[in-house]
C-alpha positions in Angstrom: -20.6 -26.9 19.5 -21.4 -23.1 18.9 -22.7 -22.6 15.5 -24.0 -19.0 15.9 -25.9 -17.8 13.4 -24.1 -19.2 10.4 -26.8 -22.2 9.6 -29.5 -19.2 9.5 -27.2 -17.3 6.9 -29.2 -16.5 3.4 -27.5 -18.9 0.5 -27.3 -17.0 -2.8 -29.6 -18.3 -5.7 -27.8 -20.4 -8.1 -27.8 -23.8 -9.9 -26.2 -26.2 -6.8 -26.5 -25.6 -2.7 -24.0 -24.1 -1.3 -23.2 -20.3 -0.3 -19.5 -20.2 -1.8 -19.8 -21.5 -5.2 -21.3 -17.8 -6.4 -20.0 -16.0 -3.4 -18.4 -13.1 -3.5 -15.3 -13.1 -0.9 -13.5 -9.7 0.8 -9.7 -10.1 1.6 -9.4 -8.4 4.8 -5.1 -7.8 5.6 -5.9 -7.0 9.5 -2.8 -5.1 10.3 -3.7 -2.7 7.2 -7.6 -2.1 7.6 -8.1 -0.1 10.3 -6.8 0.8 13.5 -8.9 1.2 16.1 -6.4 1.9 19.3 -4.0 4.3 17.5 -1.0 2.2 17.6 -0.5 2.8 13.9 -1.5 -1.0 13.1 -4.4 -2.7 12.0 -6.4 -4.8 14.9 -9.8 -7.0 15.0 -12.0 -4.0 16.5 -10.9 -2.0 13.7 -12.1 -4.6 11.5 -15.5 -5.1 13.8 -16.2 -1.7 12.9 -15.9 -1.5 9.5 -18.0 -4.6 8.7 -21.1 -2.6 7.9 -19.0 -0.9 5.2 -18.4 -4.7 3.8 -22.1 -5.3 4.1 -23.2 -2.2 2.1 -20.0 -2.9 -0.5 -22.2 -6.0 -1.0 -19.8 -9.0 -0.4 -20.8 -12.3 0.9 -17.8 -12.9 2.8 -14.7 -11.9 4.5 -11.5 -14.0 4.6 -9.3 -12.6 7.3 -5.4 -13.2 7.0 -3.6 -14.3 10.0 -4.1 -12.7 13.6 -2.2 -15.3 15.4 0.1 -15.0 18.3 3.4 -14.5 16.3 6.7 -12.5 16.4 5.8 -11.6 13.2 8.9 -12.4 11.2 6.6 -13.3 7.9 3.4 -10.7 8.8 1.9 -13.6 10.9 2.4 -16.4 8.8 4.6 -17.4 11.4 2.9 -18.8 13.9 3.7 -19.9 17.8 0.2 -20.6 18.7 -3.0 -21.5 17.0 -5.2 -20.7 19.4 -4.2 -17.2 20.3 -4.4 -13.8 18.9 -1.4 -11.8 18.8 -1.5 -8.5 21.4 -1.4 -6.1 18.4 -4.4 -7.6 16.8 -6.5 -7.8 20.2 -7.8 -11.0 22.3 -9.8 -14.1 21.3 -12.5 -12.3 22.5 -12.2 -9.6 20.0 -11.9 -12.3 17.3 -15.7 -13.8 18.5 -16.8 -10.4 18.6 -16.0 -9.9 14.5 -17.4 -13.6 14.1 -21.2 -13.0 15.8 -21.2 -9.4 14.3 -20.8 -10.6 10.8 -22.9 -13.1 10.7 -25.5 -10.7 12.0 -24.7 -8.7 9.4 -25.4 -12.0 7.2 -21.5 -11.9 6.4 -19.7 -15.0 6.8 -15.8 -15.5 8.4 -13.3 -17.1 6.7 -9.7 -17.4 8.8 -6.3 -17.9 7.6 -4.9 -21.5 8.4 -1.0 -21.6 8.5 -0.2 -25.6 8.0 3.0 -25.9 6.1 5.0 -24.4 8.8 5.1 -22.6 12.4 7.2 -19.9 14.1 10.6 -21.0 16.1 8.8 -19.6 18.9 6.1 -22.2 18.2 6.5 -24.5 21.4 6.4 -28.0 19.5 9.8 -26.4 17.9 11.3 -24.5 20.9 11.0 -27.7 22.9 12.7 -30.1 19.6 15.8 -28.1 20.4 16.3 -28.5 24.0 15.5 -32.3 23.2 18.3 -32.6 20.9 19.1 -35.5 17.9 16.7 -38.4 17.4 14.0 -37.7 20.0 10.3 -37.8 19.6 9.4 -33.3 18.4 12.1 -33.1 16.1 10.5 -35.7 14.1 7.7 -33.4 13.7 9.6 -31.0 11.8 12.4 -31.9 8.9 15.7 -32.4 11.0 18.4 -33.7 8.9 22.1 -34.2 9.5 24.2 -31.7 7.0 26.5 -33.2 4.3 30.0 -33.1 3.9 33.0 -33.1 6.0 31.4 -32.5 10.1 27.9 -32.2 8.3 28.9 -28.6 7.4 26.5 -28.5 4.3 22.7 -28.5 4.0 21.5 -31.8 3.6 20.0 -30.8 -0.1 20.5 -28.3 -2.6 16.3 -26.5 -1.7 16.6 -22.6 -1.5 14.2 -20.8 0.2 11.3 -19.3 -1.1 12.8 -15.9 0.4 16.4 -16.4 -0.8 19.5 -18.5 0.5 19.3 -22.5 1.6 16.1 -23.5 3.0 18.0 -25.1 5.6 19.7 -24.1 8.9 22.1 -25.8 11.0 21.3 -25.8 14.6 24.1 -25.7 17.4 23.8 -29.6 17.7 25.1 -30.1 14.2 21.5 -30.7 12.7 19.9 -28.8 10.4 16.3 -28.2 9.9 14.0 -27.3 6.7 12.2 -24.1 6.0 10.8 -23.5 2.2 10.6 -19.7 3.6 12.4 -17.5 6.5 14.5 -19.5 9.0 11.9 -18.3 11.6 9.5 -20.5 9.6 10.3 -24.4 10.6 8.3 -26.8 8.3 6.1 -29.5 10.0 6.8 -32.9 9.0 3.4 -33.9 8.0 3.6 -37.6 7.6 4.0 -37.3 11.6 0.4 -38.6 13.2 0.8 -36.1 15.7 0.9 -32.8 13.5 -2.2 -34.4 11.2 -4.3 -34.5 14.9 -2.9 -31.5 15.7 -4.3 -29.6 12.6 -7.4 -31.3 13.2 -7.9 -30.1 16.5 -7.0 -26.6 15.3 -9.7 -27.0 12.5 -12.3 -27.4 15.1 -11.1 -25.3 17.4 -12.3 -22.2 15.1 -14.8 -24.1 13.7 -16.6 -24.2 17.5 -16.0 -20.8 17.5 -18.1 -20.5 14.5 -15.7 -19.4 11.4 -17.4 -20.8 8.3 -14.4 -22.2 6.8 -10.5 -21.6 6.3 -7.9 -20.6 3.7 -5.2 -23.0 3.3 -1.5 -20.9 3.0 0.2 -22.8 0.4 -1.7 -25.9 0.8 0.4 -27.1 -1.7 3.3 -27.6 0.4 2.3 -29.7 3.5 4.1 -32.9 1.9 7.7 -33.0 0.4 8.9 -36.1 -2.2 10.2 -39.1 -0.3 13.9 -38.8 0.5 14.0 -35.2 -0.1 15.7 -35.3 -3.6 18.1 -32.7 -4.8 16.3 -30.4 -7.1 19.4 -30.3 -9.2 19.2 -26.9 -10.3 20.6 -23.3 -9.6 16.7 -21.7 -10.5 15.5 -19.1 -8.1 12.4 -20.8 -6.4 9.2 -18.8 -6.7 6.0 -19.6 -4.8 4.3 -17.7 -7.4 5.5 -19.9 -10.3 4.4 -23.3 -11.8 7.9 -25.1 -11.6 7.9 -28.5 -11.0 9.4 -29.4 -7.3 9.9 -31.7 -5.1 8.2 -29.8 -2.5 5.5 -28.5 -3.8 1.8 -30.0 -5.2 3.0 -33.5 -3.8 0.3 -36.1 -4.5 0.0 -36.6 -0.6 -1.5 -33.9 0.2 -4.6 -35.0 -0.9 -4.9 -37.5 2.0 -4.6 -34.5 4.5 -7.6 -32.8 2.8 -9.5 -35.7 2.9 -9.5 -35.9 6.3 -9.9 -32.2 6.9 -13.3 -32.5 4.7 -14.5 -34.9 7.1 -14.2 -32.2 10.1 -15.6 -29.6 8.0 -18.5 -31.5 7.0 -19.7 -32.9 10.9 -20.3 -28.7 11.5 -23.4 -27.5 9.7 -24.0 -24.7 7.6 -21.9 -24.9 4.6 -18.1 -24.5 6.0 -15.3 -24.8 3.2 -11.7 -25.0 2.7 -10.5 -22.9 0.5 -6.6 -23.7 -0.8 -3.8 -21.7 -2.0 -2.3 -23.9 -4.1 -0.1 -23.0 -7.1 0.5 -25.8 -9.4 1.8 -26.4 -12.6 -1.5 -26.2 -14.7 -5.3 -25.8 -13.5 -6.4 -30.0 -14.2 -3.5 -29.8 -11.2 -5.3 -27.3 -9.1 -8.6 -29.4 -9.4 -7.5 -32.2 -7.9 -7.7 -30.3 -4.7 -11.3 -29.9 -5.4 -13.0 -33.8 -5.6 -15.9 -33.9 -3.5 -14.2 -35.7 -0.6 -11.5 -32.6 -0.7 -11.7 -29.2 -0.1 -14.3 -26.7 -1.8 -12.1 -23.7 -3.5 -8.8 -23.2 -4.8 -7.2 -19.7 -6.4 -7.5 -19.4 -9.7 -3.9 -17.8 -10.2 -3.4 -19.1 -13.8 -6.1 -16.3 -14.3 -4.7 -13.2 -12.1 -0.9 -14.3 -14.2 -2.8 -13.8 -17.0 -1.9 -10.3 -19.0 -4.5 -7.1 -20.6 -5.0 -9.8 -23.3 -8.4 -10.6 -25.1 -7.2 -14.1 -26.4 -4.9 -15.1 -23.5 -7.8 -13.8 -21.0 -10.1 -16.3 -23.0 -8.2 -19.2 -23.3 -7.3 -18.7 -19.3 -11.1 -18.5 -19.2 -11.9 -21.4 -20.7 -9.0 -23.6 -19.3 -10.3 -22.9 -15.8 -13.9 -23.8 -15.9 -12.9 -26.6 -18.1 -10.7 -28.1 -14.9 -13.0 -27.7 -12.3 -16.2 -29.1 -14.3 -15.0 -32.8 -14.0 -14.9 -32.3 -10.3 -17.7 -30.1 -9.8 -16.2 -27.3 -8.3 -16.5 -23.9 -8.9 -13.8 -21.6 -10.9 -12.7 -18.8 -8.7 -11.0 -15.3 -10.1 -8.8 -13.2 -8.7 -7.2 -10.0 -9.6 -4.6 -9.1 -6.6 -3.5 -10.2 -3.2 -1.2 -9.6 -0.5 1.4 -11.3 -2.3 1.0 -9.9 -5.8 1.6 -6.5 -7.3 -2.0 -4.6 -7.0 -3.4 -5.2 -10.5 -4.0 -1.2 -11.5 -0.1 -1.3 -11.0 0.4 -4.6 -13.3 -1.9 -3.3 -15.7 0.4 -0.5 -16.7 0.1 1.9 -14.0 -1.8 5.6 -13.9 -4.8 6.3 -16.1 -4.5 3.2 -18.2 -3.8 1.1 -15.4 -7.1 2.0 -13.8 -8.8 1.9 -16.9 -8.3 -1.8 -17.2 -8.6 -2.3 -13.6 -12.0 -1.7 -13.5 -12.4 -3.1 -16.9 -10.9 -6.3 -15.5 -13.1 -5.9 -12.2 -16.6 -6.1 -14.2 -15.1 -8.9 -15.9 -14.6 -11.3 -13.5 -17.6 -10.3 -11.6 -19.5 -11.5 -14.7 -18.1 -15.1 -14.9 -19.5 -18.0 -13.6 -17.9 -19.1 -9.8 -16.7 -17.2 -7.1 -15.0 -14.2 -7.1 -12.7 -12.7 -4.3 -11.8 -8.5 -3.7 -8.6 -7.8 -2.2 -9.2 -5.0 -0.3 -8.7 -1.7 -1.2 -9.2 -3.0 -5.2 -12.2 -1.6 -5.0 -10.8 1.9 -4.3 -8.4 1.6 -7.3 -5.5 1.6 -5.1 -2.2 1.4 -7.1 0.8 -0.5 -5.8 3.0 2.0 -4.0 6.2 1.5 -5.2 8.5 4.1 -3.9 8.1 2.7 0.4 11.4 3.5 2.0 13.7 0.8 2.6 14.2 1.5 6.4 10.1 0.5 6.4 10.1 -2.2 4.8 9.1 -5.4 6.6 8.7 -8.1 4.2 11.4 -11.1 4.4 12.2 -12.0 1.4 13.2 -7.9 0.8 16.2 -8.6 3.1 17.1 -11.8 1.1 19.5 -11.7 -1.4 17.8 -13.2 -4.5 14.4 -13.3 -2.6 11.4 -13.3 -4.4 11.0 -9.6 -5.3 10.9 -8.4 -1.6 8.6 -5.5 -2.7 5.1 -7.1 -1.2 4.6 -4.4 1.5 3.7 -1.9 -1.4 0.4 -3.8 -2.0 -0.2 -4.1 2.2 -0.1 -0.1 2.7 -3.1 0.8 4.7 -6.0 1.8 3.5 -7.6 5.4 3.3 -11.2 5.8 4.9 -11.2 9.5 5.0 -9.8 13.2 5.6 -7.1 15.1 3.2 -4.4 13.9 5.3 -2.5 10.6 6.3 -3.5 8.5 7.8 -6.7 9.3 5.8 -8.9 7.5 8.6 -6.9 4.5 9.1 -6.7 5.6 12.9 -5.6 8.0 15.2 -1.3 7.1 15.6 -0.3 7.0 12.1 0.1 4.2 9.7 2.9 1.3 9.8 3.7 2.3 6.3 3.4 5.5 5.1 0.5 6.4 2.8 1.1 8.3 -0.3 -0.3 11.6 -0.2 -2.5 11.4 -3.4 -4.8 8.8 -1.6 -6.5 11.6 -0.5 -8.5 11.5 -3.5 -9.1 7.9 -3.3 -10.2 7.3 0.1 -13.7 5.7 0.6 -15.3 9.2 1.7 -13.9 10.9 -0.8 -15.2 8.0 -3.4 -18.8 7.8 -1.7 -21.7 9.1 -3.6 -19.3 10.0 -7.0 -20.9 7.8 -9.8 -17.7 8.0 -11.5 -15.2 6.6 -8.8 -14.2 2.9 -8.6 -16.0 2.1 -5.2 -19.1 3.0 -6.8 -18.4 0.7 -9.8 -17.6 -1.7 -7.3 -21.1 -1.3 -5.2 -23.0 -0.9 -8.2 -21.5 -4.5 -9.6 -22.2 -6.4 -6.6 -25.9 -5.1 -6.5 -26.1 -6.2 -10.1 -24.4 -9.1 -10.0 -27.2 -10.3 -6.3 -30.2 -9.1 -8.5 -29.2 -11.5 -11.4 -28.9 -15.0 -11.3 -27.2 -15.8 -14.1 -24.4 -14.0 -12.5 -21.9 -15.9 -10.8 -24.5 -19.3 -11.8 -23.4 -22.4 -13.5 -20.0 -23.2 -15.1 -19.9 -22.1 -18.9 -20.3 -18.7 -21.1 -20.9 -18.4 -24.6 -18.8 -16.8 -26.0 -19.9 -14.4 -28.9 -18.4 -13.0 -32.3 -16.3 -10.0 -31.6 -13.3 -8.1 -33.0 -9.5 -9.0 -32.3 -9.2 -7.9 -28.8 -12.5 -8.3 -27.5 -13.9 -10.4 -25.8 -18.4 -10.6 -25.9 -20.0 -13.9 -23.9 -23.4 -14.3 -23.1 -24.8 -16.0 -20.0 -28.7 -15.8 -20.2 -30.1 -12.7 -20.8 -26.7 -11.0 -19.7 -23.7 -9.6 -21.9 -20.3 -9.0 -21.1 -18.3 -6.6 -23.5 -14.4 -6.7 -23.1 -12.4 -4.3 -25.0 -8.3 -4.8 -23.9 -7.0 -2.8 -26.9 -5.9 0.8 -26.1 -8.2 2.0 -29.2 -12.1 1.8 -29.6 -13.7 -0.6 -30.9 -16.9 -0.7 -33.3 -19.4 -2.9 -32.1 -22.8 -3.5 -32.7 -24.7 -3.2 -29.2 -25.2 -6.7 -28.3 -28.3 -5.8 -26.3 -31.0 -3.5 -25.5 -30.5 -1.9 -22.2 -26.7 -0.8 -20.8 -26.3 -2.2 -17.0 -23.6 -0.7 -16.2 -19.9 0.4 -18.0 -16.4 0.7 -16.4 -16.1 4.4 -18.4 -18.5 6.9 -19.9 -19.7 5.2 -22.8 -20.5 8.3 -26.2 -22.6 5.8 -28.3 -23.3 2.3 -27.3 -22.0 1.1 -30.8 -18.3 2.0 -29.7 -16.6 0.4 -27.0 -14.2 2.2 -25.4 -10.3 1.6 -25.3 -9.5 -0.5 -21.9 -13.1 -1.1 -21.1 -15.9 -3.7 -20.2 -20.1 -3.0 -20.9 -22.6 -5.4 -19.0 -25.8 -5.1 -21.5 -29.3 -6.5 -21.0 -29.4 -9.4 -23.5 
């Protein structure tokens, strides 16, 4: 097997082996990071050639999302084959190419692993339906007869994730399951064939030396024997912590099992890392026991608001689940599903106030921490995209989730005083709001003051000092109501979330670094976060 130069890759200092307990992780959303043919979307050269400025950001890793060949109903989550890269992102060559020049950059590759469901273009799928009823590929998916006179209702009351019945009849009279768009199919993963299938796939980029994979909703893969009604008119939400029948099923846990086996006969360290939203965070651990996979998303923590005593009790929840399984906690701020935290954080001045508050924050907790990119430019969510651009699903869905994700997939500005700001030479697939000018990483470079230099700064700190990102607890220290002050060795982290300063006593001797100007080291500013020499 090819393991190119990931077993040589440096592992970060800390209290256990392994590179991604501490690590810090870079969301890459290819189709929005560069462009390097002019077609006005993102492609794998264009993110080739902007790994050096991942390096020098200071990241550990990069988690690409998906570059599969798809028709791209769902932004590539809809897959039609594993193995392939979609035309608009470039060849499986390209794909290598980002591979062996990351990890000579000492960056590691993490891929996007689509198991829940496929596309209908998918060829296990296209081929169930020229097979019709009762043969062998359609029990690899969820086809059910409808209820109700000729079968003419769904066969349960599940809505889709994106809005309307997760089910759709077929001209035979059968209808088949899709938590999301109808051009999503579910696998039926107490089939043998789609677990050996999966596992294939896992080594497939595994040979090809990825150091590990995300899991999209990982949560999902197994649905409640008999597919009970849910019994209930509530609008689903992936982003929620309902209850389901198709969601966080205790079966799942047998897939990762056996996934954990393949990652661990490659060497050098390579993890699965799930997207699992569940009901509470002792839930999200149990995808974490040491015969399982390695990371989950913290999203209890990126749900929770500006809020000193809500951020701590969040805080403490998390590392409190993963410590019985050993597992690091993760934090997260944004996503390509989530409004961009600046936005969510009120918006304008104060928004990015907290923003970068929020971003020394979690780069001071113990665990690993992932960047979604652009965060570190202090991007806002654009909210005002036309409707005739809009590509997300769920947006042309009544009663879909929110539909507005595409404002946090915008692409991102590199440079220039003019859209597309660097992106590349044909434009942008949507359109970039003019006052990113200002926030591009050119015109950020060098200016002490801007986010991306926050950002770098951080991440240099937070290599230098091992306490950083090290071991599984903080002590917390005495502070005013709405602040929070934790120690973790000779390190301090200052928090104020109220939107007026805050007398404090410096709770150290030297300042490392501040998210704002800071007057007199007694005061903390409104909406901002100190890191002190202890």
């Amino acid at each position: 097997m090819t393991q190119h130069l990931a077993d040589a890759l440096a592992t970060p200092t800390g209290t256990r082996p392994g590179w991604w307990r501490e690590a810090v992780i870079y969301q890459v959303y290819p189709r929005s990071f560069a462009d390097s043919n002019g077609d006005g979307m993102g492609d794998l050269e264009g993110v080739r050639s902007r790994l050096p400025y991942l390096k020098e950001l200071g990241v550990d890793a990069v988690w690409l999302s998906p570059f599969y060949a798809s028709p791209q109903a769902d932004a590539g989550y809809d897959v039609a084959d594993y193995r392939a890269i979609d035309p608009m992102f470039g060849t499986l060559h390209d794909a290598d190419a980002v591979i062996r020049e990351a990890h000579a950059l000492g960056l590691r590759i993490i891929v996007d692993l689509v198991p829940n469901h496929c596309s209908d273009q998918h060829e296990w799928f296209k081929q169930a339906l020229r097979e019709g009823p009762g043969t062998p590929l359609r029990e690899r998916f969820h086809f059910r007869p409808g209820r109700g006179a000729d079968g003419a209702e769904p066969p349960n009351d599940w809505e889709s994730i994106f809005g309307g019945p997760a089910w759709t009849r077929v001209a035979d009279g059968e209808w088949y399951l899709h938590l999301f768009a109808p051009e999503q199919p579910d696998f039926n993963w107490e089939h043998p064939a789609v677990q050996d299938e999966f596992r294939s796939i896992l080594r497939f980029w595994l040979d090809l030396g990825t150091d590990g994979f995300r899991i999209d909703v990982a949560h999902g893969l197994v649905k409640a024997p008999g597919l009970p009604d849910l019994g209930r008119d509530e609008q689903l939400k992936l982003l929620g912590n309902q209850v389901l029948p198709f969601f966080d099923q205790d079966g799942v846990h047998e897939i990762y099992r056996s996934w954990r086996l393949v990652l661990d006969e490659y060497a050098g360290d390579r993890i699965g890392v799930a997207e699992a939203w569940t009901p509470s965070a002792d839930r999200t651990a149990l995808y974490l026991r040491p015969d399982e996979l390695h990371q989950a998303f913290n999203f209890h923590y990126l749900n929770t608001g500006w809020d000193a005593e809500a951020l701590r009790a969040s805080i403490d929840d998390s590392l409190d689940a993963m410590r019985p399984v050993g597992a690091p906690t993760t934090w997260v701020l944004s996503n390509h599903d989530v409004v961009r935290h600046v936005t969510r954080y009120g918006g304008g001045a104060q928004g990015l106030a907290r923003a970068r508050a929020a971003a020394l924050l979690m780069l001071a907790l113990p665990g690993s921490a992932y960047v979604y990119q652009g965060e570190e430019l202090g991007l806002p969510e654009v909210l005002d995209l036309p409707d005739g651009v809009r590509q997300d699903p769920s947006f042309f869905k009544e009663n879909g989730q929110d539909g507005l994700r595409d404002g946090c997939r915008v692409p991102l500005p590199w440079s220039g005083s003019e859209a597309p700001y660097g992106f590349g030479s044909g434009g942008s697939w949507l359109p970039q709001p003019a006052e990113w000018a200002g926030l591009s990483v050119a015109a950020q470079t060098g200016d002490p003051a801007s986010t991306l230099e926050l950002y770098r700064t951080a991440l240099r700190i937070r290599r230098e000092r091992a306490e950083l990102g090290a071991g599984d607890a903080v002590q917390w220290l005495e502070a005013p109501a709405g602040v929070l002050a934790f120690r973790r060795g000779g390190f301090v982290c200052t928090v104020n979330t109220t939107p007026e300063p805050v007398r404090l006593p410096a709770p150290g001797s030297t300042v490392l670094l501040a998210s704002t100007e800071l007057t007199d080291p007694e005061v903390l500013p409104a909406d901002a976060a100190v890191w002190w020499q202890g």
